[in-house]
C-alpha positions, 0 to 999 in steps of 0.5 A: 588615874589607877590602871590595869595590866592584863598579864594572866595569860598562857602566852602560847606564842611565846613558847618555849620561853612560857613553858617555865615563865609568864610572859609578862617577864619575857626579856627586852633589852635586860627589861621585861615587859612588865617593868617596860609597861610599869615604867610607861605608866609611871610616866604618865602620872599613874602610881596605882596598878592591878595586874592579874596573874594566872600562869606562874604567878609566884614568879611575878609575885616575887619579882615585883616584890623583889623590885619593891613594886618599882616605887609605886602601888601595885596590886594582884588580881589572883587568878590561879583557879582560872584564867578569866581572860580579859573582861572576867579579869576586869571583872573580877578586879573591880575592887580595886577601882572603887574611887568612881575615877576613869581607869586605864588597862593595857596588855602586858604585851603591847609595847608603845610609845604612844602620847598617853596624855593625849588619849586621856584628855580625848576621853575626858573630853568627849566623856565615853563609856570606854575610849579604845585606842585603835589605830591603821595597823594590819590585824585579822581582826578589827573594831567598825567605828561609824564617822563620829568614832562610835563603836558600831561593831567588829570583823574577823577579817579572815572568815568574814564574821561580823557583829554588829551593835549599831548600823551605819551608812559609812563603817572604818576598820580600826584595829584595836591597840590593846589599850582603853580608858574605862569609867568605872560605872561599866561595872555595873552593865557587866553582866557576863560572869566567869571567863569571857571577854571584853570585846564581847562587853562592848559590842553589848553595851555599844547598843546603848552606850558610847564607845569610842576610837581614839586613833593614834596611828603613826605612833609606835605599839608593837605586840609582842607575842611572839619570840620574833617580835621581841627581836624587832621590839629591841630596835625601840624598847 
């Protein structure tokens, strides 16, 4: 399995370490982020990564090269010109996973010790479009699963807006870990274009298409998106 690390973004609540710095080299215990995630994957088999690069780009450039991309293959989705956000980025990396095999993208920023294995056997299982892991975890915002762990649509827990792709009779509120498993024919139903993101993929492609839950509550994912969380990440990582 290939996978995906989204790390182009401003990182904003990381500042002031982001004024100078990317967020995905903000430091946890000598490690940054990058590496933490990089070495996650490693251990669950993966050897081929995309990672896409925006804000101070050059610097993760040459520090992946510096690190002789820890052993594996790593490429860079570019870019520079403009932040695409999630699902533009995915977008625009989809050369890279052009050997029709499911593929993983992770959040340079989340942090887990999650049972990866587990999450790909349940999609391989169950055969999906995308599998999202999701889990108990308290978020303004949520992804609404009906009882067969199908994507029917997603709240702002905070201003009460609601998208819905499907109806259900029972709805359960699942925040989203930052993590999913994609087959590569999602491409092909991507019709957005530019900058947009990939929640706004799934609830369109929800209507015809299966997406589910894989929830690993009780298991360990931190986002680390503010200099706080990276104290509290240091406890674990």
């Amino acid at each position: 399995m290939k996978a995906m690390i989204l790390a182009a973004g401003l990182g904003t609540r990381l500042k002031p370490f982001t004024d100078h710095h990317p967020k995905a080299l903000a430091l946890v215990n000598g490690k940054t982020l990058l590496q933490i995630n990089i070495e996650y994957l490693k251990a669950n088999g993966i050897k081929d990564i995309i990672v896409n690069v925006h804000h101070f780009a050059s610097q993760i450039e040459n520090y992946l090269n510096e690190h002789h991309h820890f052993g594996i293959n790593i490429s860079i989705s570019d870019e520079r010109d403009e932040v695409l956000e999630t699902g533009g980025g995915l977008k625009k990396a989809a050369w890279f996973f052009n050997d029709q095999q499911a593929f993983l993208v992770m959040n340079v920023d989340i942090l887990t010790q999650m049972n990866l294995q587990k999450m790909m056997q349940f999609h391989a299982k169950e055969k999906p479009l995308a599998t999202l892991a999701v889990s108990d975890r308290k978020s303004s915002r949520c992804f609404l699963f009906n009882e067969q762990q199908v994507l029917c649509g997603w709240k702002n827990k905070n201003t009460g807006e609601t998208k819905m792709s499907l109806s259900s009779d029972m709805l359960f509120e699942k925040s989203f870990s930052g993590i999913h498993i994609i087959e590569p024919h999602i491409f092909s139903w991507m019709h957005q274009t530019g900058k947009f993101s990939i929640v706004d993929v799934y609830l369109s492609l929800a209507k015809n298409h299966v997406i589910k839950s894989y929830d690993h509550s009780g298991e360990l994912l931190m986002d680390v998106g503010k200099p706080e969380s990276i104290l509290e990440a240091e406890k674990y990582f």
